[in-house]
mmJSON file of the N, C-alpha and C atoms, coordinates in Angstrom:
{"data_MODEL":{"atom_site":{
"group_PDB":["ATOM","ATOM","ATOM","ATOM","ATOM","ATOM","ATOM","ATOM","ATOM","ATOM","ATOM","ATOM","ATOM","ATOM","ATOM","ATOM","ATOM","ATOM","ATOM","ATOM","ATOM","ATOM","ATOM","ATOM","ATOM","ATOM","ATOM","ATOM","ATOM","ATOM","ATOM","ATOM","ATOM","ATOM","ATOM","ATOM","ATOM","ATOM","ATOM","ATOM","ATOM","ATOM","ATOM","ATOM","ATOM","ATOM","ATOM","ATOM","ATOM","ATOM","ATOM","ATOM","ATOM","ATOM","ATOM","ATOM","ATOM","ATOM","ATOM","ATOM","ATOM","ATOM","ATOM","ATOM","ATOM","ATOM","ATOM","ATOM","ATOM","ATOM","ATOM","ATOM","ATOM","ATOM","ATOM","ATOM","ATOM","ATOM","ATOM","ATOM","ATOM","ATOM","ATOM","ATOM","ATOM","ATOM","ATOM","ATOM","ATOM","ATOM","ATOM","ATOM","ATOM","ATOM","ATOM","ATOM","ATOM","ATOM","ATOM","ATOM","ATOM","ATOM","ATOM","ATOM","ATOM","ATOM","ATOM","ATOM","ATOM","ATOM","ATOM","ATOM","ATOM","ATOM","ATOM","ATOM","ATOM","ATOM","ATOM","ATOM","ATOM","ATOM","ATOM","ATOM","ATOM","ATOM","ATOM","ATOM","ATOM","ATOM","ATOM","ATOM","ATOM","ATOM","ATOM","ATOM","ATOM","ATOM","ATOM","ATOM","ATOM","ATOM","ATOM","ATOM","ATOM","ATOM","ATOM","ATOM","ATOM","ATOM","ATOM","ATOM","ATOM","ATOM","ATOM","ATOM","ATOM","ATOM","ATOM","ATOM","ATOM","ATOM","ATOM","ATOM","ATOM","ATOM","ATOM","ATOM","ATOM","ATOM","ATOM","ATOM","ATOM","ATOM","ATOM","ATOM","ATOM","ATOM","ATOM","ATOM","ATOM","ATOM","ATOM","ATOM","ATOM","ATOM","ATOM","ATOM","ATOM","ATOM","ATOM","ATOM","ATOM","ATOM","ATOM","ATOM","ATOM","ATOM","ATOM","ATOM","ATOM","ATOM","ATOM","ATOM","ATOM","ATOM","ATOM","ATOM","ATOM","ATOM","ATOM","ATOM","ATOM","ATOM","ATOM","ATOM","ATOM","ATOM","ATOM","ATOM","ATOM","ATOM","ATOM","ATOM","ATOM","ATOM","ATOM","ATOM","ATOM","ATOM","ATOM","ATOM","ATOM","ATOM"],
"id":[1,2,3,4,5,6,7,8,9,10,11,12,13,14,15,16,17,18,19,20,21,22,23,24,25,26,27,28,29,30,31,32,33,34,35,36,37,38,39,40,41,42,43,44,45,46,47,48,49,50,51,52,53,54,55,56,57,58,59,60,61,62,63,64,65,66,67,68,69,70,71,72,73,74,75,76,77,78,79,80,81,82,83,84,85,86,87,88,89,90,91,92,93,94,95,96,97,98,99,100,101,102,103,104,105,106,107,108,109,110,111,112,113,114,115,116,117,118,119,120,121,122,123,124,125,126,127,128,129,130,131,132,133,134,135,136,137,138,139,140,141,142,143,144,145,146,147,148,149,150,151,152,153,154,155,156,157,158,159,160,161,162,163,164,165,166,167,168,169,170,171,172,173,174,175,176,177,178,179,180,181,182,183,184,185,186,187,188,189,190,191,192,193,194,195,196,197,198,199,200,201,202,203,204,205,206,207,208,209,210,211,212,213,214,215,216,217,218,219,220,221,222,223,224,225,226,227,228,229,230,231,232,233,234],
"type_symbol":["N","C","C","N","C","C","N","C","C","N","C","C","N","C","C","N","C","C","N","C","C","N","C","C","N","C","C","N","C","C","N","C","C","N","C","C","N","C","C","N","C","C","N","C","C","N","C","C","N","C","C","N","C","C","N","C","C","N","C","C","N","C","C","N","C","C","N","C","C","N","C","C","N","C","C","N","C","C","N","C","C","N","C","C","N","C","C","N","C","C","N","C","C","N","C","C","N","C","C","N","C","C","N","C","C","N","C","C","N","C","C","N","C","C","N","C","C","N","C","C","N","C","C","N","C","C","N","C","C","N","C","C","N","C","C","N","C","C","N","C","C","N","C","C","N","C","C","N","C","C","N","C","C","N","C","C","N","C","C","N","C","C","N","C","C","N","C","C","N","C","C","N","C","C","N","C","C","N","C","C","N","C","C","N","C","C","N","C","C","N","C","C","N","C","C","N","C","C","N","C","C","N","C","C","N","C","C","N","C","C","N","C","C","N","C","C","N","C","C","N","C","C","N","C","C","N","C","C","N","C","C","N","C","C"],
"label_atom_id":["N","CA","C","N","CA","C","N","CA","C","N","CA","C","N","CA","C","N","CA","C","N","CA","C","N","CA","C","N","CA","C","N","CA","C","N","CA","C","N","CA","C","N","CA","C","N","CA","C","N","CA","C","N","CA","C","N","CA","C","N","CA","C","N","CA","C","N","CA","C","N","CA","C","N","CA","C","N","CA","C","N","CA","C","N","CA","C","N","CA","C","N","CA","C","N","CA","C","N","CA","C","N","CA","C","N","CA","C","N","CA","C","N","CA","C","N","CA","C","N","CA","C","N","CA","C","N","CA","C","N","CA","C","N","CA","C","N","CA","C","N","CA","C","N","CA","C","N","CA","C","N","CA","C","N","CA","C","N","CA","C","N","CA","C","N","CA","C","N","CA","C","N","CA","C","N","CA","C","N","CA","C","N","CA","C","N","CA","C","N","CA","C","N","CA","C","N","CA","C","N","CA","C","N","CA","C","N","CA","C","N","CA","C","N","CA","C","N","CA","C","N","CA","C","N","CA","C","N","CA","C","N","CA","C","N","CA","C","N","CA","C","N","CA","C","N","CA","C","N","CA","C","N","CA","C","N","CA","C","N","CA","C","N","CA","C","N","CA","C","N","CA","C"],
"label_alt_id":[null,null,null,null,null,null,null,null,null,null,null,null,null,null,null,null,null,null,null,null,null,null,null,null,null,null,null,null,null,null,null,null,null,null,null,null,null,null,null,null,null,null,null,null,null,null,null,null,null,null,null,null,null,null,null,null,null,null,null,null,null,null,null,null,null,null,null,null,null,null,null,null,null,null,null,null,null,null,null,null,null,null,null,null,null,null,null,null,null,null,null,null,null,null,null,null,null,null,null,null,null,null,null,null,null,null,null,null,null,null,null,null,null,null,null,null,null,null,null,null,null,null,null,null,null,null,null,null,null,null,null,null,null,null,null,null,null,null,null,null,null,null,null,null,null,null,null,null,null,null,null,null,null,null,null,null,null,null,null,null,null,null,null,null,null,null,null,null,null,null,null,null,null,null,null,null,null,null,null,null,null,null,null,null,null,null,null,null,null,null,null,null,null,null,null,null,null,null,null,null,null,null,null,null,null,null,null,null,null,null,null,null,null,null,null,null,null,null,null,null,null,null,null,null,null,null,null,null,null,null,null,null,null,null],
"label_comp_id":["UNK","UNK","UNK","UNK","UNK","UNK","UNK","UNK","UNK","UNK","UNK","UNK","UNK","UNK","UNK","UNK","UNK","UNK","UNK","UNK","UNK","UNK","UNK","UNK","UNK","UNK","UNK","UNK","UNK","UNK","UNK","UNK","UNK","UNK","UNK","UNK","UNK","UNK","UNK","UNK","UNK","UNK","UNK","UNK","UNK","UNK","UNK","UNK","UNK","UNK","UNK","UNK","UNK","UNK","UNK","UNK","UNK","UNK","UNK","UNK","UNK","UNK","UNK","UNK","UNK","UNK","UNK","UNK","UNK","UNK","UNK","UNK","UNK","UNK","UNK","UNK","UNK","UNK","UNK","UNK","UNK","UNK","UNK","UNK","UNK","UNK","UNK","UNK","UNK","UNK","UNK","UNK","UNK","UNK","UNK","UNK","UNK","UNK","UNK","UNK","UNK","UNK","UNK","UNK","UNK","UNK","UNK","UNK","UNK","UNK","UNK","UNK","UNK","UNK","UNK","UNK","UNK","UNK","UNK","UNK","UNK","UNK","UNK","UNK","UNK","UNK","UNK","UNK","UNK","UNK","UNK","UNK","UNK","UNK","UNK","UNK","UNK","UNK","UNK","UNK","UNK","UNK","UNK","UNK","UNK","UNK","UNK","UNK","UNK","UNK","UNK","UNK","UNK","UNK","UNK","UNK","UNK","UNK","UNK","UNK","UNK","UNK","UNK","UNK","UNK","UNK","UNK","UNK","UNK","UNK","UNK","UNK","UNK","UNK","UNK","UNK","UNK","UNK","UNK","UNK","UNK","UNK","UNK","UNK","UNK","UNK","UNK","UNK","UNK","UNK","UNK","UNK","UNK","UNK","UNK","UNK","UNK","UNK","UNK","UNK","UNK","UNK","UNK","UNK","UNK","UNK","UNK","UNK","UNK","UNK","UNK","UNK","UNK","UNK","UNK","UNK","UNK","UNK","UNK","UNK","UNK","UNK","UNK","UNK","UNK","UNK","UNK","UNK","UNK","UNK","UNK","UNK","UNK","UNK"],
"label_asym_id":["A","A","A","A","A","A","A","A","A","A","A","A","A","A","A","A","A","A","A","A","A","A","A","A","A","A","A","A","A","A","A","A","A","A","A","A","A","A","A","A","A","A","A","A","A","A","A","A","A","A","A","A","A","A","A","A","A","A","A","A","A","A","A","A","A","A","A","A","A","A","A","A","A","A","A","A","A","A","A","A","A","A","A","A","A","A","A","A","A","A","A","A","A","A","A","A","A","A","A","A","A","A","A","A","A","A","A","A","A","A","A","A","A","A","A","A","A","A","A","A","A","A","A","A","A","A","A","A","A","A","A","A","A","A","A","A","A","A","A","A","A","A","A","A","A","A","A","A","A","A","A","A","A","A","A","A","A","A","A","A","A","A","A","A","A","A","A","A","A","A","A","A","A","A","A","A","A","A","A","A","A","A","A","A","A","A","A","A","A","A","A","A","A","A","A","A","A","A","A","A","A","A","A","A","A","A","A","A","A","A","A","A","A","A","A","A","A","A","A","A","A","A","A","A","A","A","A","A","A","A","A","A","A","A"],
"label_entity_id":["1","1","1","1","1","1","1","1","1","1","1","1","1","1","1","1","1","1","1","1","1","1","1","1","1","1","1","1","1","1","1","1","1","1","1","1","1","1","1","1","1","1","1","1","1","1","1","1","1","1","1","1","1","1","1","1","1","1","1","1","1","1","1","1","1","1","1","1","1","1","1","1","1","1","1","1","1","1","1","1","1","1","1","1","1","1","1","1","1","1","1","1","1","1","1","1","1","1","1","1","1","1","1","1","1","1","1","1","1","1","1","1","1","1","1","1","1","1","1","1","1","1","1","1","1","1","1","1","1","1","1","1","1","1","1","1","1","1","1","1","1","1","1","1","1","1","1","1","1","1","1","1","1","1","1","1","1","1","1","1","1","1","1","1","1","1","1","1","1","1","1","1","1","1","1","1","1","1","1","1","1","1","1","1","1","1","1","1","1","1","1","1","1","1","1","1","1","1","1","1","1","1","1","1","1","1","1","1","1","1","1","1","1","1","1","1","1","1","1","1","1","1","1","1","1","1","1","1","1","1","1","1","1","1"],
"label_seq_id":[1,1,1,2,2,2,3,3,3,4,4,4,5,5,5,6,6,6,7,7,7,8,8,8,9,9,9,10,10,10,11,11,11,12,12,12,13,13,13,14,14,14,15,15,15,16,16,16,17,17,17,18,18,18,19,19,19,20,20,20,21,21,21,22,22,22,23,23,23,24,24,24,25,25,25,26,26,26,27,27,27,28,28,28,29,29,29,30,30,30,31,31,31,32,32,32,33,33,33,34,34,34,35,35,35,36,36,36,37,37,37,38,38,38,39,39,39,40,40,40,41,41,41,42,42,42,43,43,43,44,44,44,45,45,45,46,46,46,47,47,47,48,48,48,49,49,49,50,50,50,51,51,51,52,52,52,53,53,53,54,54,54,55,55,55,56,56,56,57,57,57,58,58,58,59,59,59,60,60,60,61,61,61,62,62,62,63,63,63,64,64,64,65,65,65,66,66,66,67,67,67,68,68,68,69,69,69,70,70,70,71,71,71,72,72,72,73,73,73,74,74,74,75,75,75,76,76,76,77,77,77,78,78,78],
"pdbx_PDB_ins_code":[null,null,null,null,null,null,null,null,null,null,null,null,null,null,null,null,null,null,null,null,null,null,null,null,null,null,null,null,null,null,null,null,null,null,null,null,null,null,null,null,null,null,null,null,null,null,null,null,null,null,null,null,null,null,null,null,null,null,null,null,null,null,null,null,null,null,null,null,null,null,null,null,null,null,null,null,null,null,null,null,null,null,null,null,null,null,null,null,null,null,null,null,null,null,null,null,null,null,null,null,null,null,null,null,null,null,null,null,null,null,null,null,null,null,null,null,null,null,null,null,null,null,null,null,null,null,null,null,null,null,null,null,null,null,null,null,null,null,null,null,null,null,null,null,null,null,null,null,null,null,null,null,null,null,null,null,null,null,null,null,null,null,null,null,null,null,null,null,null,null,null,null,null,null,null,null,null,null,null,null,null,null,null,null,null,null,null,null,null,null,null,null,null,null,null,null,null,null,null,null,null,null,null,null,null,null,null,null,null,null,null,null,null,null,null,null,null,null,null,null,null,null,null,null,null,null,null,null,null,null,null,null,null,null],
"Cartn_x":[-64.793,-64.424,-64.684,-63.54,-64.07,-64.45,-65.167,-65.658,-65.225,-64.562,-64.413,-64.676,-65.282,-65.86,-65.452,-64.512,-63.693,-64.786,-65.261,-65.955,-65.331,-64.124,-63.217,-63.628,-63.444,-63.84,-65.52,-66.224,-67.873,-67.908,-69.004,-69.623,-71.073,-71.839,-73.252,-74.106,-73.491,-74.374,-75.441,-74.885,-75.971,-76.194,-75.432,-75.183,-75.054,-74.322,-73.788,-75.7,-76.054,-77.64,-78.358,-78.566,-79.081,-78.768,-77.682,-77.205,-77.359,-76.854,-77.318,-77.568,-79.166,-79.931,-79.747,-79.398,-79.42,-78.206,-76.94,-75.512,-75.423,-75.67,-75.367,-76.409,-76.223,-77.385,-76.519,-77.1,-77.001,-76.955,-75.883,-76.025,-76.547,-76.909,-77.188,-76.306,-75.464,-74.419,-74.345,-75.206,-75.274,-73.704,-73.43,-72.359,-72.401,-72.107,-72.458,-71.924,-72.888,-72.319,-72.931,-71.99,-72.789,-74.213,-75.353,-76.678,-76.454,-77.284,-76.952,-77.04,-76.574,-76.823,-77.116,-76.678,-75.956,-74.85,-74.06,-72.637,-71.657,-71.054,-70.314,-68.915,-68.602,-67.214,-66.321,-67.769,-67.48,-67.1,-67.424,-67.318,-68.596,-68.463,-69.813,-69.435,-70.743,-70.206,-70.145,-69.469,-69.454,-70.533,-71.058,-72.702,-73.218,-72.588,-73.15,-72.41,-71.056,-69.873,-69.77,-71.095,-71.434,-72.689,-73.227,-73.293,-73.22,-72.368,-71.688,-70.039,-69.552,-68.69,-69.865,-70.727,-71.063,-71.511,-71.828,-72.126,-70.966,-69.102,-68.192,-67.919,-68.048,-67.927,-68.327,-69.372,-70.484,-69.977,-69.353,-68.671,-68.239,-68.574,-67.807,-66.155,-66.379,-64.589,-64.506,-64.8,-64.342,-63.727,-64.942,-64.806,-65.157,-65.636,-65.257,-64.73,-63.71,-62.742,-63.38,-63.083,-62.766,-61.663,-61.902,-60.183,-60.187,-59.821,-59.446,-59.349,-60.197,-59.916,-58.773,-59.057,-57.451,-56.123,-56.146,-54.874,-54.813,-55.45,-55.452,-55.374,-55.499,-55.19,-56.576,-56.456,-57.682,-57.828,-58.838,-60.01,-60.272,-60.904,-61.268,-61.145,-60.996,-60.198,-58.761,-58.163,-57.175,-56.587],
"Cartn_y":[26.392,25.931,27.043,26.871,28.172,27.104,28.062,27.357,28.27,27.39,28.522,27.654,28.386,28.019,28.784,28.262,28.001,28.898,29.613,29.774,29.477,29.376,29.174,27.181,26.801,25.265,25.425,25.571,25.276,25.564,24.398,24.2,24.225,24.28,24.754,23.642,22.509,21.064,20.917,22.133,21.84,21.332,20.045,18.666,19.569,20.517,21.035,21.941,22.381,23.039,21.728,20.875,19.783,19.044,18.707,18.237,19.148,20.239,21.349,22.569,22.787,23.644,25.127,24.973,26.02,26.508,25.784,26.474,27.289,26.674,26.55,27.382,27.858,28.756,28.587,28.699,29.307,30.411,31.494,32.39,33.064,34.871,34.651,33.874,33.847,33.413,31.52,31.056,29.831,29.122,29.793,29.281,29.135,28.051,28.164,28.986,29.905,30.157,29.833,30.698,30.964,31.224,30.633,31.272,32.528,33.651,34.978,35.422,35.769,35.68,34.922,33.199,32.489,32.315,32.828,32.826,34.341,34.226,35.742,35.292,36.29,35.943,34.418,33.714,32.084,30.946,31.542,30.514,29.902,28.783,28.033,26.866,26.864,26.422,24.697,23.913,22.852,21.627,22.184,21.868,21.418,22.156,22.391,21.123,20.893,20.476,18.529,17.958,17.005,17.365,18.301,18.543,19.219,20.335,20.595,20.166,19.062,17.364,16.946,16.862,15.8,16.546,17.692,18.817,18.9,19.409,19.431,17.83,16.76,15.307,15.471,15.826,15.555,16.323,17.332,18.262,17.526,17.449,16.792,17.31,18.823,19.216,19.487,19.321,19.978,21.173,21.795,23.718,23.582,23.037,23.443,22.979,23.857,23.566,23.972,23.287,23.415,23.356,24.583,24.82,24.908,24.101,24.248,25.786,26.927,28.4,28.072,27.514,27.569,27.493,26.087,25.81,26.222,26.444,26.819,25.324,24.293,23.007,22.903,22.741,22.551,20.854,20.481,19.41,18.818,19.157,18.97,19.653,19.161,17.776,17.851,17.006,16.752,15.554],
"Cartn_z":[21.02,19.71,18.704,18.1,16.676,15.475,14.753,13.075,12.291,11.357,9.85,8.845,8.121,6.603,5.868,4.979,3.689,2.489,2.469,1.267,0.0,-0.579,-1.401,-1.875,-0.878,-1.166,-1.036,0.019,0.118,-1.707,-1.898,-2.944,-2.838,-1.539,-1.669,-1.784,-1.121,-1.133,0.127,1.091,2.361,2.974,3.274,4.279,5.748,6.015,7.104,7.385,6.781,7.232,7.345,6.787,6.953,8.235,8.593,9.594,11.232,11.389,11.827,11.631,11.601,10.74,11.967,13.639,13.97,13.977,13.207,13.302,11.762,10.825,9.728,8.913,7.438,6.82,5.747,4.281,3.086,2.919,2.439,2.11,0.522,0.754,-1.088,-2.015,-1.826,-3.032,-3.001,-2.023,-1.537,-1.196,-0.01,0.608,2.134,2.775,3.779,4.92,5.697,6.676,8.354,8.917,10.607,10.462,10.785,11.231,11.937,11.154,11.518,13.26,13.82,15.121,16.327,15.931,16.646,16.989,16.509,17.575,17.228,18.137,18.024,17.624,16.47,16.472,16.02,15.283,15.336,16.109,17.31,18.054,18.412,18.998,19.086,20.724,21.285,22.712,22.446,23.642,23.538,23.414,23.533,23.724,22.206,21.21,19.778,19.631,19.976,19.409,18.181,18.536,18.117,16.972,17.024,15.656,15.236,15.261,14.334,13.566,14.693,14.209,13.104,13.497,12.151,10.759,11.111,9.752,9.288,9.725,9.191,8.332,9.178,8.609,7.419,6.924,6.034,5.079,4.904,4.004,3.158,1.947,0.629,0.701,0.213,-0.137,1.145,2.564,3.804,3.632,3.45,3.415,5.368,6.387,7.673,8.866,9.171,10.365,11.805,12.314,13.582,14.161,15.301,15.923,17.704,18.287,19.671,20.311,21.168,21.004,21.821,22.752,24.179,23.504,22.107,22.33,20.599,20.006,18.484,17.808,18.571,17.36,16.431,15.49,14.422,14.769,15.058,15.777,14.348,13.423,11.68,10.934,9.748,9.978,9.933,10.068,10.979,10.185],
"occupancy":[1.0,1.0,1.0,1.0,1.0,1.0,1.0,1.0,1.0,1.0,1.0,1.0,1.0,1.0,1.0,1.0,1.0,1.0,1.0,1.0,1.0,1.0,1.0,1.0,1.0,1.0,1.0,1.0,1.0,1.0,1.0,1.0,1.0,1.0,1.0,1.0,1.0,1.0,1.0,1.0,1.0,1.0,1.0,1.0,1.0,1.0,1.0,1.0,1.0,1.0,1.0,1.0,1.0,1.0,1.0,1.0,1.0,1.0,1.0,1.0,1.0,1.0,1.0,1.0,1.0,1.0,1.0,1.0,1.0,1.0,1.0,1.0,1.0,1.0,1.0,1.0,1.0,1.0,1.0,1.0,1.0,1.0,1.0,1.0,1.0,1.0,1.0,1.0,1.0,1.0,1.0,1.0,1.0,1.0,1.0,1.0,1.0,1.0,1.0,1.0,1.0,1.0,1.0,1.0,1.0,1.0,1.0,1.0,1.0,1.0,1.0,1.0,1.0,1.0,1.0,1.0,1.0,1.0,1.0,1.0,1.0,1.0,1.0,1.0,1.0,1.0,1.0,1.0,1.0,1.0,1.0,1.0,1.0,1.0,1.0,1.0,1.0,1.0,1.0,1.0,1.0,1.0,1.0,1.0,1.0,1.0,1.0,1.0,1.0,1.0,1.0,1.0,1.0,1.0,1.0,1.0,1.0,1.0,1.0,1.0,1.0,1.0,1.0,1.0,1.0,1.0,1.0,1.0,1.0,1.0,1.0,1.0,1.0,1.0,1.0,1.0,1.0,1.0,1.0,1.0,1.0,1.0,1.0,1.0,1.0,1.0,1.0,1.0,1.0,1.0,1.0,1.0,1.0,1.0,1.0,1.0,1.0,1.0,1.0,1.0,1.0,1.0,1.0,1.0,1.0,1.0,1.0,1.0,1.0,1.0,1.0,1.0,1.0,1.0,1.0,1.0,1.0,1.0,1.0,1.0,1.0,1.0,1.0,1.0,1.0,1.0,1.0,1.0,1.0,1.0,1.0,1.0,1.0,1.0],
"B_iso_or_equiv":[0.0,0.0,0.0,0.0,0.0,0.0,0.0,0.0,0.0,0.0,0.0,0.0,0.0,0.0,0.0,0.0,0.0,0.0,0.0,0.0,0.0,0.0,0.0,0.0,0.0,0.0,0.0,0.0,0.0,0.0,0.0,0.0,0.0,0.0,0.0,0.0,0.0,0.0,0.0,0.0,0.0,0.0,0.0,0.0,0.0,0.0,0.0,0.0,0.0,0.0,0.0,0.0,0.0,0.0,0.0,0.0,0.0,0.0,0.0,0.0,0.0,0.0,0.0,0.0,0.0,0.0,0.0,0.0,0.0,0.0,0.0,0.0,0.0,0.0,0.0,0.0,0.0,0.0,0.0,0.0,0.0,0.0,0.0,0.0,0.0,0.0,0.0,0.0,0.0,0.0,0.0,0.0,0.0,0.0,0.0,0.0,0.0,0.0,0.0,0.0,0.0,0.0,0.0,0.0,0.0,0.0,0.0,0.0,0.0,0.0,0.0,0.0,0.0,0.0,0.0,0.0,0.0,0.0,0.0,0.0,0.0,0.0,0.0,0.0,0.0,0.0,0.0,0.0,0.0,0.0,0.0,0.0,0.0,0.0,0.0,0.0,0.0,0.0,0.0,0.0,0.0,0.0,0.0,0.0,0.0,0.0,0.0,0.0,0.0,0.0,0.0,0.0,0.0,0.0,0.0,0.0,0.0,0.0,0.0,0.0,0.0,0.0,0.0,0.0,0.0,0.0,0.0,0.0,0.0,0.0,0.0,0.0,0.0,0.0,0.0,0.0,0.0,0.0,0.0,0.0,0.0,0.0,0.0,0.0,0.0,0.0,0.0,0.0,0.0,0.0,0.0,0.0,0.0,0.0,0.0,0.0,0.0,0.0,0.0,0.0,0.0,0.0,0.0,0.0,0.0,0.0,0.0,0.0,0.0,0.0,0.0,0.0,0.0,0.0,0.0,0.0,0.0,0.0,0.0,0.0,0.0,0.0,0.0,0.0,0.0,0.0,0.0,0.0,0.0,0.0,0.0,0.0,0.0,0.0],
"pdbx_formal_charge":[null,null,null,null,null,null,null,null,null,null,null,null,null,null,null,null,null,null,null,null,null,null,null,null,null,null,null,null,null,null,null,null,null,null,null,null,null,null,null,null,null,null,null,null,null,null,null,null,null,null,null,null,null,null,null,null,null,null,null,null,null,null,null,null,null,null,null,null,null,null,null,null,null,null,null,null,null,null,null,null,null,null,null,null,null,null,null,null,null,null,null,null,null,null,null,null,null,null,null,null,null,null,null,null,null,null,null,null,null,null,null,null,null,null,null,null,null,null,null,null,null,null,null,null,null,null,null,null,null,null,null,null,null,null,null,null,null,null,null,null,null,null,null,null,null,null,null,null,null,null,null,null,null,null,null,null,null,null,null,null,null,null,null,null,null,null,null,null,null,null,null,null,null,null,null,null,null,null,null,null,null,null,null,null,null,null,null,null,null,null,null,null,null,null,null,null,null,null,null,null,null,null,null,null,null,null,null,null,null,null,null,null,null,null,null,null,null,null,null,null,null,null,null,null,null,null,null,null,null,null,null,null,null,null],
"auth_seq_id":[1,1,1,2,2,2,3,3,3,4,4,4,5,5,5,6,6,6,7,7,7,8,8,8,9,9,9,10,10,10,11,11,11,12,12,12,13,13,13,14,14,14,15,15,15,16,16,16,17,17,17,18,18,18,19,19,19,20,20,20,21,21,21,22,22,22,23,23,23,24,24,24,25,25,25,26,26,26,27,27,27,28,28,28,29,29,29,30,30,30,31,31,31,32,32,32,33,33,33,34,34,34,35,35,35,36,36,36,37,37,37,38,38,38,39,39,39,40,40,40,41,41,41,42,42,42,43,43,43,44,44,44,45,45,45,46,46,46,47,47,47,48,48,48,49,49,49,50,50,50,51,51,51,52,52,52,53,53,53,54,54,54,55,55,55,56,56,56,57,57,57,58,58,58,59,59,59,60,60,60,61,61,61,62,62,62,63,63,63,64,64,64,65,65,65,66,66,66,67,67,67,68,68,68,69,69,69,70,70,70,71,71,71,72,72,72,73,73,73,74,74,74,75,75,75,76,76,76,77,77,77,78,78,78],
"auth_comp_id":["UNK","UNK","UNK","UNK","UNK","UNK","UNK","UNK","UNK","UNK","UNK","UNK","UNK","UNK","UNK","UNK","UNK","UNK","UNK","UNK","UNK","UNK","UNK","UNK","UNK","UNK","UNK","UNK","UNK","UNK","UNK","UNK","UNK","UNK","UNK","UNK","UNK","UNK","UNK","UNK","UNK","UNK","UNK","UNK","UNK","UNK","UNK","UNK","UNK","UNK","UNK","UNK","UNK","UNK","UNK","UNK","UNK","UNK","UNK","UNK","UNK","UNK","UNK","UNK","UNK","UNK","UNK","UNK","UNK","UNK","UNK","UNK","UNK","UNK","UNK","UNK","UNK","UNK","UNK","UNK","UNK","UNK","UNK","UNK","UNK","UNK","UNK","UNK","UNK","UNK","UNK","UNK","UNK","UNK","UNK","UNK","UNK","UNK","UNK","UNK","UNK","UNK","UNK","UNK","UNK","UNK","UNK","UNK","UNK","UNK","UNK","UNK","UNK","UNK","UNK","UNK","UNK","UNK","UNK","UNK","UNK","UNK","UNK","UNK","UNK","UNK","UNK","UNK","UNK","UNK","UNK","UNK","UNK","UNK","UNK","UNK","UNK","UNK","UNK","UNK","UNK","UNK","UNK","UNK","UNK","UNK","UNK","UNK","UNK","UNK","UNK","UNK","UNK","UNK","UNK","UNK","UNK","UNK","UNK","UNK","UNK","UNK","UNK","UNK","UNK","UNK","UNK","UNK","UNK","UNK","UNK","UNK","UNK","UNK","UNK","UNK","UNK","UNK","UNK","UNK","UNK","UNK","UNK","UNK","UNK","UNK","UNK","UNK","UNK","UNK","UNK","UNK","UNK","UNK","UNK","UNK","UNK","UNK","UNK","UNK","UNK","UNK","UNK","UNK","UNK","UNK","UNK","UNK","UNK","UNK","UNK","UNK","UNK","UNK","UNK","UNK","UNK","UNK","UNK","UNK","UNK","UNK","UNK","UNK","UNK","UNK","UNK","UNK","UNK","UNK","UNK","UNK","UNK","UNK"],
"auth_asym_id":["A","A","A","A","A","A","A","A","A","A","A","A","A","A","A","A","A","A","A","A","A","A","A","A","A","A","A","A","A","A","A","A","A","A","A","A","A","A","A","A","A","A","A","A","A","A","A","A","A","A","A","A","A","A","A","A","A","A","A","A","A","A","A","A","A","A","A","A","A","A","A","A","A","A","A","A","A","A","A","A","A","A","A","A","A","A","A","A","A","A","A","A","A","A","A","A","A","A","A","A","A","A","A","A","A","A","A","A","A","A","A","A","A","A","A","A","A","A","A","A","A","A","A","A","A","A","A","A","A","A","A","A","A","A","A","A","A","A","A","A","A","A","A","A","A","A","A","A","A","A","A","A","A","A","A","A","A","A","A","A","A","A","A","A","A","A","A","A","A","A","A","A","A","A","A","A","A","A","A","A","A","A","A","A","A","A","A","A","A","A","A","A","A","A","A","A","A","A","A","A","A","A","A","A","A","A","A","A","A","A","A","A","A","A","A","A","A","A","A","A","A","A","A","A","A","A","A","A","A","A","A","A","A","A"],
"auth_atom_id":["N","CA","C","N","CA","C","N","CA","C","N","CA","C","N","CA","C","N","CA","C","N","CA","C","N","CA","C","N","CA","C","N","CA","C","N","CA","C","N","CA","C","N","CA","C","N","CA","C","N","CA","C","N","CA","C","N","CA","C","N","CA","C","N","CA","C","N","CA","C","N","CA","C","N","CA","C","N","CA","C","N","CA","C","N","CA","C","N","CA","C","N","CA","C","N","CA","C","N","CA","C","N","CA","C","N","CA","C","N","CA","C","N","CA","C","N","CA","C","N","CA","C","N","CA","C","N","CA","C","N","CA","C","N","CA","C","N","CA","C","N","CA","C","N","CA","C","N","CA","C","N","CA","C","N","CA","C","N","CA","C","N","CA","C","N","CA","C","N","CA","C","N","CA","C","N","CA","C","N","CA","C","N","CA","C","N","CA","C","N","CA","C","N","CA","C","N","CA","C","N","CA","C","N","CA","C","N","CA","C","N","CA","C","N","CA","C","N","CA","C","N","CA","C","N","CA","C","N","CA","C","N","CA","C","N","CA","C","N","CA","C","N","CA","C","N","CA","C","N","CA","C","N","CA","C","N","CA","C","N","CA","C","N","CA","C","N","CA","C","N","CA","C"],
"pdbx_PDB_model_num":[1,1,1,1,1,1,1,1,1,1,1,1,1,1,1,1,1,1,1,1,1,1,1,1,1,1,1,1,1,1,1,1,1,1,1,1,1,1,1,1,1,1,1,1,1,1,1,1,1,1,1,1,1,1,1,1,1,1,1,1,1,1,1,1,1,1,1,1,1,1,1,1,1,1,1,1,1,1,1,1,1,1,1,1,1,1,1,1,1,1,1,1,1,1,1,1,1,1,1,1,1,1,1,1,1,1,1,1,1,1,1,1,1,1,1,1,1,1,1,1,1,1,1,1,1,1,1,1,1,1,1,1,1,1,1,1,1,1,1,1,1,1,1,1,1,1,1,1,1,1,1,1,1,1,1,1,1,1,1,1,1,1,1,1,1,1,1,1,1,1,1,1,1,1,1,1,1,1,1,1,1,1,1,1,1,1,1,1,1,1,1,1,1,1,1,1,1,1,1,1,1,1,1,1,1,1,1,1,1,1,1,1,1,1,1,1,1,1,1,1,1,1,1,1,1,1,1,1,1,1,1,1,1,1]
}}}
C-alpha cells in the first residue's frame, strides 16, 4: 500500500499521530507526515494497513490517501 499526504489540505489536527503514532509524525511546519524512517518511499506493509485505515478515516479534510501499489486504485477515500 502507498500513503500520500496532501500537505495542501492537512490542517495539523493530529488525529492520524494520535491514531497511529508509529506511522504518522508532525512536522516543523505541523503537517503531517511519514515517521522519519519508517517506511521507504511511502509505502507501508499490510500489517500497518488497519491503522493506518483508521488514521486516514479520522482526517477531517482527508489530506490521506491510500493507493493499491499492484493495481494503483486509491483504497481512501474513495
Amino acid at each position: 500500500m502507498r500513503i500520500k499526504v496532501d500537505r495542501d489540505l492537512c490542517t495539523g489536527i493530529a488525529s492520524c499521530v494520535a491514531l497511529a503514532p508509529d506511522v504518522f509524525e508532525l512536522d516543523d511546519e505541523m503537517k503531517a507526515v511519514l515517521k522519519a524512517g519508517k517506511f521507504t518511499e511511502d509505502y507501508a506493509s499490510t500489517t500497518d494497513y488497519d491503522a493506518i485505515l483508521a488514521a486516514a478515516m479520522s482526517c477531517p479534510p482527508r489530506a490521506i490517501f491510500l493507493i493499491d501499489e499492484e493495481t494503483g486504485e486509491q483504497l481512501f477515500p474513495n
